[in-house]
C-alpha positions as CSV (number, residue, x, y, z in Angstrom):
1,X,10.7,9.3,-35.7
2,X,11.0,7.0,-32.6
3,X,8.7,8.4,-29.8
4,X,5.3,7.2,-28.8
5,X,3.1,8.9,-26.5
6,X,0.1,8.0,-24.4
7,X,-1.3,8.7,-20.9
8,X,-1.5,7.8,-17.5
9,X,-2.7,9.5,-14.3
10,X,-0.3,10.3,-11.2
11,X,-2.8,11.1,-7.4
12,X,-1.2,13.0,-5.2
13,X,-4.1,12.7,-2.1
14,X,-7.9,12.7,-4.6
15,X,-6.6,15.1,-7.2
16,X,-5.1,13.7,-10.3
17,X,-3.3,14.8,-13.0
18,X,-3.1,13.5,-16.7
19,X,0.7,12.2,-17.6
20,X,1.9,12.5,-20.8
21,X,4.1,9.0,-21.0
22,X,6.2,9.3,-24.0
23,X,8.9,6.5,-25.0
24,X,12.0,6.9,-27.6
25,X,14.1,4.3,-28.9
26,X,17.6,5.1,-29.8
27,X,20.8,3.3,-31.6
28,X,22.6,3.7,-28.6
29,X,24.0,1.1,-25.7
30,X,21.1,-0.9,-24.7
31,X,19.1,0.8,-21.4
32,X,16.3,1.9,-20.2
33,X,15.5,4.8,-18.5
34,X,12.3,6.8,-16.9
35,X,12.4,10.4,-16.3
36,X,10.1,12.8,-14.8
37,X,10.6,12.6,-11.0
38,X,9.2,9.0,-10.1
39,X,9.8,7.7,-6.7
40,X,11.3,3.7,-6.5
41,X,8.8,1.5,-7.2
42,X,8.4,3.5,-10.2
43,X,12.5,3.6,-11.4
44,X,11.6,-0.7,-10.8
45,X,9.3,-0.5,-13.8
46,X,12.1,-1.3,-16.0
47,X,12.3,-4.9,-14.7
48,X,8.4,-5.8,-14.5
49,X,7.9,-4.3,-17.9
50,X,10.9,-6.2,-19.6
51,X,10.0,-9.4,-18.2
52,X,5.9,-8.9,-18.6
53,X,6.3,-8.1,-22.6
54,X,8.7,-11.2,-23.0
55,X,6.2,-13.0,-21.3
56,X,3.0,-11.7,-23.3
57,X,5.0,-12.4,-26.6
58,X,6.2,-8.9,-27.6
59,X,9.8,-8.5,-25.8
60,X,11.0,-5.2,-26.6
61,X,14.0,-4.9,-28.5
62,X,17.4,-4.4,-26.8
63,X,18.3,-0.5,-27.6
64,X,18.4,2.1,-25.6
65,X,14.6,3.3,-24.1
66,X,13.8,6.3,-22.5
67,X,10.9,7.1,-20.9
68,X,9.5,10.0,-20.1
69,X,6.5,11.5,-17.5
70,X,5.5,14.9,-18.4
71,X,4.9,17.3,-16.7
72,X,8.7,16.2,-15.1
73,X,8.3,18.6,-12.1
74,X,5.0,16.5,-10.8
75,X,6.1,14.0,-8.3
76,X,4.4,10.0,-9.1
77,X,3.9,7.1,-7.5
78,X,3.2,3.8,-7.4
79,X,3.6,0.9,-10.2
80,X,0.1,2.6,-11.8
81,X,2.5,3.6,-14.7
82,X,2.9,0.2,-15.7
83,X,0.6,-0.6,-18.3
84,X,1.0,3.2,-19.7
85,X,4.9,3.0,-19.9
86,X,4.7,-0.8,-21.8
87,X,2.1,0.6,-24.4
88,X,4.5,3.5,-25.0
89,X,7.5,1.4,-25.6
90,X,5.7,-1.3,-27.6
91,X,4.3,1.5,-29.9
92,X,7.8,3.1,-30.3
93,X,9.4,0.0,-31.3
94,X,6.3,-0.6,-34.1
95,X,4.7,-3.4,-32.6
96,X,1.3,-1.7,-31.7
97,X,-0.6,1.2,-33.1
98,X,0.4,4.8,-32.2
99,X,-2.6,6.9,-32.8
100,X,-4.6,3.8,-30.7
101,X,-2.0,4.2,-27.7
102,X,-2.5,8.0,-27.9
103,X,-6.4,7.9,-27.7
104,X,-6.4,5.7,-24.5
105,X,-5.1,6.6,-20.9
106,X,-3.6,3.4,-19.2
107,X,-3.8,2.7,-15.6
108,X,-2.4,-0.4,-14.1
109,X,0.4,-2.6,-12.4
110,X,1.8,-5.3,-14.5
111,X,2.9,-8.6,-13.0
112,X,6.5,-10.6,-14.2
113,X,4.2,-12.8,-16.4
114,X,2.4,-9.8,-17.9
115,X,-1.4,-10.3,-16.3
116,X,-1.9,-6.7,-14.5
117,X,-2.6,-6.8,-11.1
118,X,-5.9,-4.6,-9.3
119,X,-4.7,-1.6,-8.9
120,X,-5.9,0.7,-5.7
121,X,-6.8,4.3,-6.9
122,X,-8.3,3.2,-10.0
123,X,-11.6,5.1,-9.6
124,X,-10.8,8.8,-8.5
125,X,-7.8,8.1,-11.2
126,X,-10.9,7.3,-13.9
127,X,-12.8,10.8,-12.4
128,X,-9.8,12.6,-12.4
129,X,-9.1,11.2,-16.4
130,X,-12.6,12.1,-17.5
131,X,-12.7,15.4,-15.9
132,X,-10.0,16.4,-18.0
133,X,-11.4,15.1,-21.4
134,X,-9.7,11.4,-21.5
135,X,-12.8,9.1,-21.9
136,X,-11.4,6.0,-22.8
137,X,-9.5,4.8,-20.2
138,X,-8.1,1.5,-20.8
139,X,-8.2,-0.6,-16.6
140,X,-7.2,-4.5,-15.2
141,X,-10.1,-6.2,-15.2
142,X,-10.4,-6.9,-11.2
143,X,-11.1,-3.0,-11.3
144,X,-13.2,-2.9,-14.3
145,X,-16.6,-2.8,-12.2
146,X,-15.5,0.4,-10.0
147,X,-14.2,1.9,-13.1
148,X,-17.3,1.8,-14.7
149,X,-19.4,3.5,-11.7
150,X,-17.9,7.1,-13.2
151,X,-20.4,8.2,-15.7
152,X,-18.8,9.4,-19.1
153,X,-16.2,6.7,-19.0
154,X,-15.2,4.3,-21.3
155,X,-13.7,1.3,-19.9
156,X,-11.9,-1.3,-21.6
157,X,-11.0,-3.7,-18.5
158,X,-7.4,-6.4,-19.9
159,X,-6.8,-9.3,-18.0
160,X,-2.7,-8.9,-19.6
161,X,-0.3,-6.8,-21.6
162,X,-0.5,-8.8,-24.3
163,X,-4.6,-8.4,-24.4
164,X,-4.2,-5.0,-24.4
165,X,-1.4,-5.2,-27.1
166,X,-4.1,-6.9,-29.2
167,X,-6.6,-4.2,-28.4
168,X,-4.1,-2.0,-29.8
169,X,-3.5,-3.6,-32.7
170,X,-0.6,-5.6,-32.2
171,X,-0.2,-8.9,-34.5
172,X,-0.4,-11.5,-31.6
173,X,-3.3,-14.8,-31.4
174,X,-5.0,-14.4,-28.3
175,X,-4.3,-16.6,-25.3
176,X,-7.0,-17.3,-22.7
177,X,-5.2,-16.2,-19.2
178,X,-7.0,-15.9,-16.1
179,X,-6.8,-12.4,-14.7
180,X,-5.7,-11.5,-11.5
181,X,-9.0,-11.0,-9.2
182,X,-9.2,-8.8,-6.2
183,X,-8.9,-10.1,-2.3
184,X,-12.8,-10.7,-0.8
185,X,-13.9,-7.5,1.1
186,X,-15.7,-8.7,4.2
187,X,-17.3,-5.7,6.4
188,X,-20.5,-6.1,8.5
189,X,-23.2,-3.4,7.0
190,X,-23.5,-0.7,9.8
191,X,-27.3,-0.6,9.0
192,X,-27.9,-4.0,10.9
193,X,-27.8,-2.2,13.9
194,X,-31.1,-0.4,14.8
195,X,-31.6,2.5,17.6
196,X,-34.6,0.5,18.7
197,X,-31.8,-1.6,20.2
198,X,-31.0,1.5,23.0
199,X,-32.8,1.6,25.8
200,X,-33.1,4.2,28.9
201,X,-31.1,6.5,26.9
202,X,-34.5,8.7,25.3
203,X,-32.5,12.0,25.3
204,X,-29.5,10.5,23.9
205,X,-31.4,9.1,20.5
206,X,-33.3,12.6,20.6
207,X,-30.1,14.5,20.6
208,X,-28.4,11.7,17.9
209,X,-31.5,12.7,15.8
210,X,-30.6,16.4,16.0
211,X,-26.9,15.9,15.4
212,X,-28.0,13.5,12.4
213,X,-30.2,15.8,10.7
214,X,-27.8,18.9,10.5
215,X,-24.9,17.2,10.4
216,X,-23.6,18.0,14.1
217,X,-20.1,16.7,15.5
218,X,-21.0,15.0,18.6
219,X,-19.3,14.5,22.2
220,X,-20.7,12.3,25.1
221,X,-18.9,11.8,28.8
222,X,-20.3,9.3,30.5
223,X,-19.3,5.8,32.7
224,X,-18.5,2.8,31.3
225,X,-21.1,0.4,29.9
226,X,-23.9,3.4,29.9
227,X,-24.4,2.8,25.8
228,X,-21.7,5.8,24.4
229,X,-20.6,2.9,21.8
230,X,-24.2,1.8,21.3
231,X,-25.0,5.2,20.3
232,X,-22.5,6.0,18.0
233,X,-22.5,2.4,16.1
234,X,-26.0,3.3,15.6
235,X,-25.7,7.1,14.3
236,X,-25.2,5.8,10.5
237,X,-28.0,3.4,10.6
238,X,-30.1,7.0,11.2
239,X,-28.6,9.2,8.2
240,X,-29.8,9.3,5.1
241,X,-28.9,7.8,1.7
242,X,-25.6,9.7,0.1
243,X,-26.0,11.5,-3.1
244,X,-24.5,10.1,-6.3
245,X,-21.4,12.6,-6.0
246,X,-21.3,12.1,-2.4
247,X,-21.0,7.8,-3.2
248,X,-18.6,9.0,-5.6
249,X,-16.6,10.7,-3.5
250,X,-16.5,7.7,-0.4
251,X,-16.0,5.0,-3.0
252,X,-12.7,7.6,-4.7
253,X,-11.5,7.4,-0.8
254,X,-12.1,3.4,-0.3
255,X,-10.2,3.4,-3.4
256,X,-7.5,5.0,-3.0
257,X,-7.3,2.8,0.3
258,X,-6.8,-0.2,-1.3
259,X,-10.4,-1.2,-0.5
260,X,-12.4,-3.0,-3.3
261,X,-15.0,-1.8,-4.5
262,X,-17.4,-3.7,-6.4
263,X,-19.9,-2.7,-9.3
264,X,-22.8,-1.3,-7.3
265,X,-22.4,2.4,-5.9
266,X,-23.1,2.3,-2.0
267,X,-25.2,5.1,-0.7
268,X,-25.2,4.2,2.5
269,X,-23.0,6.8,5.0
270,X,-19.3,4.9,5.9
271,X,-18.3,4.4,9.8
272,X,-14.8,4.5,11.1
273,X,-13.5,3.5,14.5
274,X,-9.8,3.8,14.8
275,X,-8.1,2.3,18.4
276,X,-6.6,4.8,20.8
277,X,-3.1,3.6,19.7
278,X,-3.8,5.4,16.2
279,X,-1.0,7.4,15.1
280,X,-1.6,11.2,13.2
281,X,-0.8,9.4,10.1
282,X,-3.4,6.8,10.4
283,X,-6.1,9.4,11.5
284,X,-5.5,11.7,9.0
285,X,-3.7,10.2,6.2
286,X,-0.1,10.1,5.6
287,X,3.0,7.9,4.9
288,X,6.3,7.9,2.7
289,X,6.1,8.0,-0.7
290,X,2.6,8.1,-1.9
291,X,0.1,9.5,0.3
292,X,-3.0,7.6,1.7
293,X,-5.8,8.3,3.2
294,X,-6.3,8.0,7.0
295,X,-9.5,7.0,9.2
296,X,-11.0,10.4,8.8
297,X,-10.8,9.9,5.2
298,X,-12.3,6.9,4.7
299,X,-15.1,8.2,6.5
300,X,-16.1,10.9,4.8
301,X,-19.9,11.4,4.3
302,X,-20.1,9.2,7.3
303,X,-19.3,9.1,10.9
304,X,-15.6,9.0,12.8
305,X,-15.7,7.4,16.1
306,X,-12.9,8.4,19.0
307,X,-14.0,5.9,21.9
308,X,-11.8,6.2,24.7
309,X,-10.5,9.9,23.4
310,X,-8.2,10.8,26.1
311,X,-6.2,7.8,25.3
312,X,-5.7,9.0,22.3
313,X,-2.2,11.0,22.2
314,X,-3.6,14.5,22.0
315,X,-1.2,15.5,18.7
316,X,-3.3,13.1,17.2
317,X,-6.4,14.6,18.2
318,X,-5.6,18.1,17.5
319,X,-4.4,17.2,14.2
320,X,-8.8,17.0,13.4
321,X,-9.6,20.7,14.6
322,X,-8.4,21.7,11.1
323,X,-10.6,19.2,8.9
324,X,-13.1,19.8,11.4
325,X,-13.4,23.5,10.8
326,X,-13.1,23.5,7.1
327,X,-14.1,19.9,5.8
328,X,-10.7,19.6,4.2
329,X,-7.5,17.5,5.1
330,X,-4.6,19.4,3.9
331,X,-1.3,17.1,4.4
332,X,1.8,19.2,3.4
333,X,5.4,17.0,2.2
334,X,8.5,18.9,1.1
335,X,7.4,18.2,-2.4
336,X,3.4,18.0,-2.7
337,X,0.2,18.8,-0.9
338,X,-2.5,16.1,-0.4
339,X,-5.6,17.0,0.1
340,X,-8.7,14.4,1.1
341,X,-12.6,15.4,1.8
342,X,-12.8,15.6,5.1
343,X,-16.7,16.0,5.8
344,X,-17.5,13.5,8.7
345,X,-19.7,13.2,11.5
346,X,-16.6,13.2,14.6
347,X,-18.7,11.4,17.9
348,X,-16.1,11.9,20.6
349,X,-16.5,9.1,23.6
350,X,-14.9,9.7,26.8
351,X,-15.2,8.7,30.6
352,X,-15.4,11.2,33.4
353,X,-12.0,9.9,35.1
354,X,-9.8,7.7,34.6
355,X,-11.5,4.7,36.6
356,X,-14.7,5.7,34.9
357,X,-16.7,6.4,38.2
358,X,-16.5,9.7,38.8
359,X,-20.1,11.6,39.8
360,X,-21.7,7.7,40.3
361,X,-24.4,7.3,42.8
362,X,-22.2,5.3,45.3
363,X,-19.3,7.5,45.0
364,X,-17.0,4.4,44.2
365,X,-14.6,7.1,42.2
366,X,-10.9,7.3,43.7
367,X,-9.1,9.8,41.0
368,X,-7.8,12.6,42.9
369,X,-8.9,16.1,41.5
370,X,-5.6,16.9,39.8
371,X,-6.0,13.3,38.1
372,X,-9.6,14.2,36.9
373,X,-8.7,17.4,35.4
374,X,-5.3,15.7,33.6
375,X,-7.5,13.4,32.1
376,X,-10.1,15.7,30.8
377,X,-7.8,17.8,30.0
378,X,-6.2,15.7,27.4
379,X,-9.4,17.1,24.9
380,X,-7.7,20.6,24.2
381,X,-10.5,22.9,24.4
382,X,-10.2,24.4,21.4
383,X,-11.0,20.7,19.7
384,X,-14.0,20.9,22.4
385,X,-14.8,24.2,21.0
386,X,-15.4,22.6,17.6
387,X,-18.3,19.8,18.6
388,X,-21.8,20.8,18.5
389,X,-23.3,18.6,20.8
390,X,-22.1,17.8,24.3
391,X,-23.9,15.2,26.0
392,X,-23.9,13.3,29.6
393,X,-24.5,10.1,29.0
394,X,-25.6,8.5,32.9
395,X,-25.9,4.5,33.7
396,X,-29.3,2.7,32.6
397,X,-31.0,2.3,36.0
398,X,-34.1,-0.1,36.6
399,X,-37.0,1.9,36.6
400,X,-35.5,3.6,32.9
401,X,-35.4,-0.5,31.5
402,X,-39.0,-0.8,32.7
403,X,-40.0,2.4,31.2
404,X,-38.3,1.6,27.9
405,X,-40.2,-1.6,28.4
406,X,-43.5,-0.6,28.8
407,X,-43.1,2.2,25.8
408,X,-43.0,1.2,21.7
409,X,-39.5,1.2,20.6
410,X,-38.1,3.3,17.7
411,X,-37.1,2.2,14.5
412,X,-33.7,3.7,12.7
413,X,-36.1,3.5,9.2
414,X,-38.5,5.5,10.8
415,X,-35.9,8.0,12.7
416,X,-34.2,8.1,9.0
417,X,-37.2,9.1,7.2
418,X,-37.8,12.4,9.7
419,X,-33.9,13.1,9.7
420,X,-34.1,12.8,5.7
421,X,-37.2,15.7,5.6
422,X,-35.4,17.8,7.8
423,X,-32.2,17.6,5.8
424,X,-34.5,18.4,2.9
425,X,-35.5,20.9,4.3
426,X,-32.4,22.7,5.0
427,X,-31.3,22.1,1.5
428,X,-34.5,24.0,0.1
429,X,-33.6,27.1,2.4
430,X,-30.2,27.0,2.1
431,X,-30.2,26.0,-2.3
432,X,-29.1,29.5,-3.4
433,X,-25.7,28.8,-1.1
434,X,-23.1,26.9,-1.7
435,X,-24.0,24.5,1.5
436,X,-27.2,21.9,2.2
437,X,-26.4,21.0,6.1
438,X,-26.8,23.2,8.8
439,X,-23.3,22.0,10.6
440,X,-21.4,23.8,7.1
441,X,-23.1,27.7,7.3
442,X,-21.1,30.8,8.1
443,X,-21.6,33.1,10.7
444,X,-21.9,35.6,8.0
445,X,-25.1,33.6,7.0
446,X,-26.3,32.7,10.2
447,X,-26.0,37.0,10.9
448,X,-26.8,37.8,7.6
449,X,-29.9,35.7,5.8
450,X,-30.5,33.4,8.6
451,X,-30.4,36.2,11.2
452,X,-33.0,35.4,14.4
453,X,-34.1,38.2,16.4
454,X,-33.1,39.5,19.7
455,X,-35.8,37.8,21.7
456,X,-35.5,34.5,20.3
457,X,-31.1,35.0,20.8
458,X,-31.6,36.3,24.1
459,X,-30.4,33.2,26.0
460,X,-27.5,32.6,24.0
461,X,-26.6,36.2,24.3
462,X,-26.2,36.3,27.8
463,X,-24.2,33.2,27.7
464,X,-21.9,34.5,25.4
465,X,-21.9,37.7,27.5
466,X,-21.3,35.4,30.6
467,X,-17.9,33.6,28.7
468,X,-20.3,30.6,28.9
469,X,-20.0,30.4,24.7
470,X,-17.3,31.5,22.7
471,X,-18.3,33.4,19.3
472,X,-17.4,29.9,18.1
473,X,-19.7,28.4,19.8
474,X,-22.3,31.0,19.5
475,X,-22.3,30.4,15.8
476,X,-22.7,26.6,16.0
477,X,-25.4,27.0,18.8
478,X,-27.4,28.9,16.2
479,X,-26.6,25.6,13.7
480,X,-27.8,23.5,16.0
481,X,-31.2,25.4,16.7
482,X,-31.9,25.4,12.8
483,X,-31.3,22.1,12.9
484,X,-33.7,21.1,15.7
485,X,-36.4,23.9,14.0
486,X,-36.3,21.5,10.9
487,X,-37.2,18.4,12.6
488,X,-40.1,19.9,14.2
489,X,-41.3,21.1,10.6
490,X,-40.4,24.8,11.4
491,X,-40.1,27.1,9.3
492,X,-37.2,29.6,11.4
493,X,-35.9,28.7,15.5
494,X,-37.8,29.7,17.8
495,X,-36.3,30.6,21.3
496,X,-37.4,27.5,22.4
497,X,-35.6,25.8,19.6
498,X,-32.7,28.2,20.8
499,X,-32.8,27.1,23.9
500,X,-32.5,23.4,23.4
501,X,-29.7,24.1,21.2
502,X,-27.8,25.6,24.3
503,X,-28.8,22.8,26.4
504,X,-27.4,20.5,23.7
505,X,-24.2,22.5,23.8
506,X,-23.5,23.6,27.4
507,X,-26.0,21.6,29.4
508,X,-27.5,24.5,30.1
509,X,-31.2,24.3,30.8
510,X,-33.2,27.5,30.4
């Protein structure tokens, strides 16, 4: 018998499934062939694995090869089959062990001279290998360090194909090679800004606290150069440290990005900004053949900045209402469904006309009404609907500079350490549910266990009774009033607490 088997792991979005890779050699016209619904770049394994196992010392022998990837009805991508589909022809043809191929799941991209190249993907392909009982998962070495941040795993990191031929047990003298490393990754840690850095803005930080302790979406309207990007650089520098699943989960996504990701987990929360010339695909995720992950993916446990949102064309904006209201990104092809975590903090930024000076002091606006409204209007209402926290954000003015002067400035350590304790908080009242934010309860919860009585509701139930709140928006009212109950270290809302949710919300001062 000529067929070798081992395994290999196709993503379709931050699932994965384990791939059977088996490999036959036949006394028929020399070919090689791979089955099992692989798109291009796969089909062009033929070539790199030919030429790589010449070039590691092992050529394969000119018969006819077929390989196939079971289950056959799964679509795969990308050259991550590489390493899998070379082990599986080298064992078939006798040249490495079988039983050590079959023990080991491969991952990897082989290069014309057989070193294997880094390989984006490699961790949530590692989670997604252990999860399903495949421990020893054999990596290139330039992903070797995120490979080893899943716990369970047994990495065995190959700088070549003929290394891990050797590992295999093939009768080959090792040869020193220098692996392939991965490109520098260069970003400026969001923590170095601090919110003591804000000034004249005091209900602004108060309400970025709020929104940061339950987990609020966040929209602020203001003119330009009044501090809306100021704010929002600074939101991540105020949330706390991620779990170890939640780092898991943000490092799968950078990943899967093509992002490297170095030994050492990063707790600290992500932060996005995409330009107002982003397409759906590159909010979202998207794109032909394998599916990536888009800005809202990558910042997942983190915060996703629109500045300028009514540039933005509004398909692309609508296309968040769905991940906003269910914390998933679903993206549907003909063939597959990808779906990404889509848990961010969204902080909308917008001007209040198109020149930016509509409602100033000196009345220096000259949008016409219908202008005004066109703009605005650009935000659909129902992805309005959706954000927590409205706010107006109004020009710094002389005697605010001097007052933020003459008072102690806040620190984002200190504002960090409250937000943590009121995020603890919620997660001890809310442990016996599957949710630990305030921004992720049902109205069924809210109505249910977390139910507040009339007198403290009364407010919001004459707005809603007014149309002034939608049931929508009654709902995340409610959110937002646990939220600011937890910061003041108490133990339900109080009508108070109620009402400077619906200020929050509407503006609405009561």
């Amino acid at each position: 018998m000529t067929v070798a088997r081992t395994w290999a792991v196709a993503l379709i979005g931050l699932d994965g499934t384990l791939i059977e890779v088996e490999a036959d050699i036949s006394a028929q016209l020399p070919a090689f062939v791979i089955i099992g619904l692989g798109d291009r770049s796969l089909r062009e394994a033929e070539g790199r694995v030919r030429q790589a196992a010449s070039n590691s010392g092992c050529r394969l022998a000119p018969r006819h090869i077929t390989v196939n990837l079971s289950p056959a009805s799964l679509p795969k991508h990308g050259a991550t089959f590489d390493l899998a589909i070379a082990l599986a022809c080298l064992a078939a043809d006798g040249m490495v062990d079988r039983t050590s191929v079959d023990r080991v799941v491969h991952i990897g991209e082989l290069g014309l001279d057989g070193r294997l190249r880094p390989t984006p993907g490699v961790l949530p392909a590692v989670r997604s290998a252990v999860r399903e009982g495949r421990a020893i998962v054999m990596v290139p070495t330039a992903n070797a360090e995120e490979a080893r941040l899943v716990p369970g795993a047994t990495v065995v990191p190959v700088g070549s194909l003929r290394d891990a031929a050797i590992h295999h047990g093939a009768d080959l003298d090792a040869r020193a090679t220098e692996p392939i490393q991965a490109a520098p990754h260069g970003d400026v840690p969001v923590d170095d800004l601090d919110i003591g850095d804000v000034v004249g803005q005091s209900e602004a930080v108060d309400a970025l606290e709020t929104a940061a302790a339950g987990g609020h979406h966040v929209m602020m309207l203001g003119p330009p150069g009044a501090g809306k990007t100021m704010l929002a650089e600074r939101l991540p520098g105020i949330l706390p440290d991620l779990s170890i699943d939640e780092a898991l989960e943000t490092a799968s996504v950078r990943s899967l990005a093509g992002e490297p990701i170095d030994g050492t987990l990063c707790v600290r929360p992500g932060y996005e900004a995409p330009h107002h010339t982003a397409t759906a695909a590159a909010i979202v995720g998207g794109g032909s053949g394998m599916i990536r992950p888009g800005a809202a993916a990558r910042a997942v446990n983190g915060v996703l900045f629109l500045d300028e949102a009514p540039e933005f064309p509004r398909t692309v904006l609508d296309a968040l209402r769905q991940p906003l209201e269910s914390g998933v990104i679903t993206i549907h092809r003909a063939n597959s469904v990808a779906r990404f975590p889509g848990r961010f903090q969204l902080v909308i930024a917008a001007n209040p006309c198109p020149c930016g000076q509509y409602g100033s002091a000196d009345g220096a606006c000259t949008c016409p009404p219908a202008a005004i409204r066109r703009y605005l209007g650009r935000l659909s209402g129902p992805l309005r609907d959706r954000v927590d926290i409205h706010l107006n954000i109004p020009r710094v003015s002389a005697a605010h500079l001097r007052a933020a002067r003459a008072s102690s400035a806040l620190h984002s350590s200190d504002v960090r350490e409250r937000v943590a304790a009121a995020r603890a908080r919620a997660a001890e009242r809310l442990k016996e549910t599957p949710w630990t934010r305030n921004s992720e309860v049902t109205g069924a919860w809210l109505r249910g266990d977390g139910a507040l009585s009339r007198g403290v509701t009364a407010v919001i139930d004459r707005a809603l009774e007014r149309g002034g709140l939608t049931m929508r928006g009654y709902d995340r009212v409610l959110r937002v009033a646990w939220s600011v109950s937890d910061l003041a270290e108490s133990s339900r809302p109080t009508a108070e607490h109620v009402g400077k949710a619906l200020y929050l919300r509407k503006g609405i001062a009561t």
